[in-house]
N, C-alpha and C positions, 0 to 999 in steps of 0.2 A: 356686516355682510348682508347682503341680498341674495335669500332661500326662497326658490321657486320650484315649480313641478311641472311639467310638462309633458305631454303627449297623447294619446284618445282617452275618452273618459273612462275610468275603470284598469288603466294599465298604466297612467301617470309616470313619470321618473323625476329623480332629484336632481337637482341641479343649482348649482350658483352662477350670478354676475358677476365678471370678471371687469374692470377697473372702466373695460375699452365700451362695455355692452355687451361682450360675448357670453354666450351661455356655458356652462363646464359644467358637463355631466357627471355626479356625484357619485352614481348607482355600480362606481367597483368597492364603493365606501359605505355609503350607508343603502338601505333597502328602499325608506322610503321617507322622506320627511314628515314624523307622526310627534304624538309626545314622548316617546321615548329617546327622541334625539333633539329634545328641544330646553334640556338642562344645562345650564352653565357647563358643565364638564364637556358634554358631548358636544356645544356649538364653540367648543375652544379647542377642538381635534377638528375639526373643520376648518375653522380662521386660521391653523396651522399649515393649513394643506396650500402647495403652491399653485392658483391658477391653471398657470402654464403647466403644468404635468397631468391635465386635468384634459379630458376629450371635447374637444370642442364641438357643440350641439349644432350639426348643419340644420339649412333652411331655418321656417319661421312655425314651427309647429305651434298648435295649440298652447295656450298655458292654464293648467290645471287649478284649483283650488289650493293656494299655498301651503296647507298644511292636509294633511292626509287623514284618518280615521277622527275627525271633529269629533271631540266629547259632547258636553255641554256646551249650544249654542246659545247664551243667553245675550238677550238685550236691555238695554235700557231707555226707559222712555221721558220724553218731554225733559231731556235734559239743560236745553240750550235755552238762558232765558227772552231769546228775542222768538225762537220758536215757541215756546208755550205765549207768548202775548200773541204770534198771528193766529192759533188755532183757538186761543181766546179761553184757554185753561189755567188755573191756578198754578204758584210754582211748586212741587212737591216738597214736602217736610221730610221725606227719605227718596233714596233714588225706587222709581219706576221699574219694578223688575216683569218683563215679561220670555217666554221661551222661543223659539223661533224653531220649527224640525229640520235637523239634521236633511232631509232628504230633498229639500230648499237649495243645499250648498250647490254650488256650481262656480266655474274658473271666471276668472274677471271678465272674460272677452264673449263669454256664449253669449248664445240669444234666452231675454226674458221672452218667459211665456205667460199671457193674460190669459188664466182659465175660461172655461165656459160660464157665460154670465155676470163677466166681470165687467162693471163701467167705471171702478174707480179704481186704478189702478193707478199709484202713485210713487214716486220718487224720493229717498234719502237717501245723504253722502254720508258716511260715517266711519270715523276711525274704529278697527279693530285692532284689542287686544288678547296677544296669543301667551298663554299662562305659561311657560317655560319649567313652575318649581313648584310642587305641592304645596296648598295655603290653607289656613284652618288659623281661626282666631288671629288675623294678622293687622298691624296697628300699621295706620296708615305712611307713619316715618319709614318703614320696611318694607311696602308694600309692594311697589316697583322692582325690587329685587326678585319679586318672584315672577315676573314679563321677561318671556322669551322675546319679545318684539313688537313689531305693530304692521297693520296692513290698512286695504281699504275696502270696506263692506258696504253694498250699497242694499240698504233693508226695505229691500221694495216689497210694498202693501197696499193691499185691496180693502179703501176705507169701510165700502158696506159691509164685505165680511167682516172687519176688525171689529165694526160701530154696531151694525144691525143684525144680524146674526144669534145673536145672544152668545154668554159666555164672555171668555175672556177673550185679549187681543188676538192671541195665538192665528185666530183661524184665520184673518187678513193677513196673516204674516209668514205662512207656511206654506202657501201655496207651492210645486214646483218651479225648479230657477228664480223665487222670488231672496237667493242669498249668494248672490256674486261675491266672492273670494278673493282679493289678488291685488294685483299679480304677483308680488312677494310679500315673503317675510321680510320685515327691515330690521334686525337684531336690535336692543335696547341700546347699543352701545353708537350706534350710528342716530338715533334720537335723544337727545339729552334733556330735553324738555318736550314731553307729550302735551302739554297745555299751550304750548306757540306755534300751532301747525295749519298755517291755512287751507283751506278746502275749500271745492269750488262744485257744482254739477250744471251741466248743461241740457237743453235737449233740443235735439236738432240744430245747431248750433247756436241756440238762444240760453244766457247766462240767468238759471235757476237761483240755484244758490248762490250763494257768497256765506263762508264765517271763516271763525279762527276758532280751534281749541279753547283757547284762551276764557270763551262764554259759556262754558259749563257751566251748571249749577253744582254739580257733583263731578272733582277731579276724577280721573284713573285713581290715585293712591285711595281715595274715599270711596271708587266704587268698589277696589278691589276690598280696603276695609270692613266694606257692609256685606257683600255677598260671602265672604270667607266667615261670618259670623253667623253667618245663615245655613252656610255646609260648604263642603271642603269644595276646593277650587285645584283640580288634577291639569298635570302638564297636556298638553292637544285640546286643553278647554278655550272657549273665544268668548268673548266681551266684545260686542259693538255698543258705543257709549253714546249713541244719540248724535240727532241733524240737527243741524242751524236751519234759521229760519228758509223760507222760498221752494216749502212744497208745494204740490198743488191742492192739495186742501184747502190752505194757509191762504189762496188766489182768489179775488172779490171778479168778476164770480169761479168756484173752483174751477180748476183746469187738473186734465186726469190725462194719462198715457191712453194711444190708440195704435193699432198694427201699424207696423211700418214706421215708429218713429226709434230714435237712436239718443239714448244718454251718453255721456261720457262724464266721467268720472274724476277729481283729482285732489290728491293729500300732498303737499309739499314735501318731499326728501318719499316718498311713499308710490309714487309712480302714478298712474293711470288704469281706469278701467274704461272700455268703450263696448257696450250692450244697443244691440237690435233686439225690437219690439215687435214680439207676432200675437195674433189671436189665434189661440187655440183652435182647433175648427171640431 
C-alpha cells in the first residue's frame, strides 16, 4: 500500500493510493496515520479494505508528512561510501548516529526555509525508515520485520551550523522545514529489497545526485540492529539512513542552496518530493 496524509498543516487526514493514482480517504477508519496504526495487524485491516468503497479525495490538496506524531527522528551519517570519499571523511567503524528535531518535519512538497544567516544550506536524498513494531535487542536476520515501510526524507543542512557552530550535527540539521517527509508510506511488503533502490536529487533541473541503496556502508537490517541495541526503537520512529554522493559540500568548489531555487526529489517504487527554496527574511 501507499499511506499518505493530506490537507493544511496541523489538521492532515489519512489517506491511501488507489491502483489508478486516486487518493481514498481513510479518516471513517482510522484517525490518523501515527504509530499506532503502523503494526502488521493494523496495516492488514487496511490492505483489506476495498479502494473503491473508499471516498475519493477531490482536487490536489496539500500532502502532509506521511506519518503523523513522528517519534524519534534519528539519522544516520556518512553512510554511502562514495559520499564520505567526496566530503573526504573516513568510513565509520559504527553507523553515525546523529538526531534531527521533530519540529524540522514538514510534507514532501512545502517550501524549504534557509534561516537567518544561512550560506550553506545544502541538499540530501535519503530513504526513510518508518519502524511499524517495537525493537529492543534485535539481530539483524529479524530486523526488517520490524519496518512499517519506507519513504523519502530529504535531510536538508546548513554545513556552518552543522561544522562551525560547535557541538554536535543537530544544529545544521534542525533547522525549520529542514525535514521534508513524503509523500507516502510504501508498506515493506511493496519493497522487497531496501538495499536496490535507486535515488536521484535534482536542483533546478540540474542532476545532483545519482546512487543506489545498494552503497551503504551500514544496511537498514544493521542500522536497525545497532540503534535497538542502543534503546528501544517504538512504532512512528523514522530512520533516514544517509545520501549518496553529489551534495554541495561534496562540489570543488562547494555549491550551497539560495532563494528561489527548487529541489526535487526521487526513490524508485517511493514516489517524489519537489521543495521551493526561500530565504528567511
Amino acid at each position: 500500500m501507499k499511506l499518505l496524509r493530506y490537507g493544511a498543516p496541523g489538521a492532515e487526514k489519512p489517506a491511501m493510493m488507489d491502483e489508478n493514482g486516486t487518493l481514498r480517504d481513510l479518516s471513517g477508519h482510522i484517525s490518523d496515520l501515527d504509530g499506532s496504526q503502523l503494526s502488521d495487524e493494523a496495516l492488514a485491516k487496511l490492505a483489506a479494505l476495498d479502494p473503491a468503497s473508499l471516498p475519493a479525495v477531490e482536487g490536489s490538496p496539500r500532502i502532509g508528512p506521511c506519518v503523523a506524531n513522528i517519534g524519534k527522528f534519528m539519522c544516520i551519517g556518512l553512510n554511502y561510501s562514495d559520499h564520505a570519499a567526496e566530503t573526504g571523511a573516513s568510513i565509520p567503524e559504527h553507523p553515525i548516529l546523529f538526531m534531527k528535531a521533530n519540529s524540522a518535519i514538514v510534507g514532501p512538497n512545502d517550501t524549504v526555509v534557509m534561516p537567518r544567516g544561512s550560506t550553506k544550506t545544502d541538499w540530501e536524498v535519503e530513504l526513510g525508515v518508518v519502524i511499524g513494531k517495537t525493537a529492543k535487542y534485535v539481530k539483524k536476520e529479524d530486523a526488517l520485520e520490524h519496518v512499517a515501510g519506507y519513504c523519502i526524507v530529504n535531510d536538508v543542512s546548513e554545513r556552518h551550523f552543522q561544522k562551525h557552530m560547535s557541538g554536535n550535527w543537530t544544529k545544521g540539521k534542525s533547522c525549520d522545514t529542514f525535514g521534508p517527509t513524503g509523500p507516502w508510506l510504501v508498506t515493506r511488503d511493496e519493497i522487497p529489497d531496501p538495499q536496490a533502490l535507486d535515488m536521484t536529487l535534482d536542483v533546478n533541473g540540474k542532476r545532483m545526485q545519482t546512487g543506489n541503496t545498494g552503497t551503504m556502508i551500514f544496511t537498514v537490517a544493521e542500522i536497525i540492529e545497532h540503534l535497538s541495541h542502543l534503546f528501544t526503537l517504538h512504532p512512528g520512529d523514522v530512520i533516514a539512513t544517509g545520501t549518496p554522493p553529489g551534495v554541495g559540500l561534496g562540489m570543488k568548489p562547494p555549491t550551497f542552496l539560495k532563494d528561489g531555487d527548487v529541489m526535487e526529489l526521487n526513490i524508485a517504487g517511493l514516489g517524489t518530493q519537489k521543495q521551493a527554496v526561500k530565504a528567511d527574511s
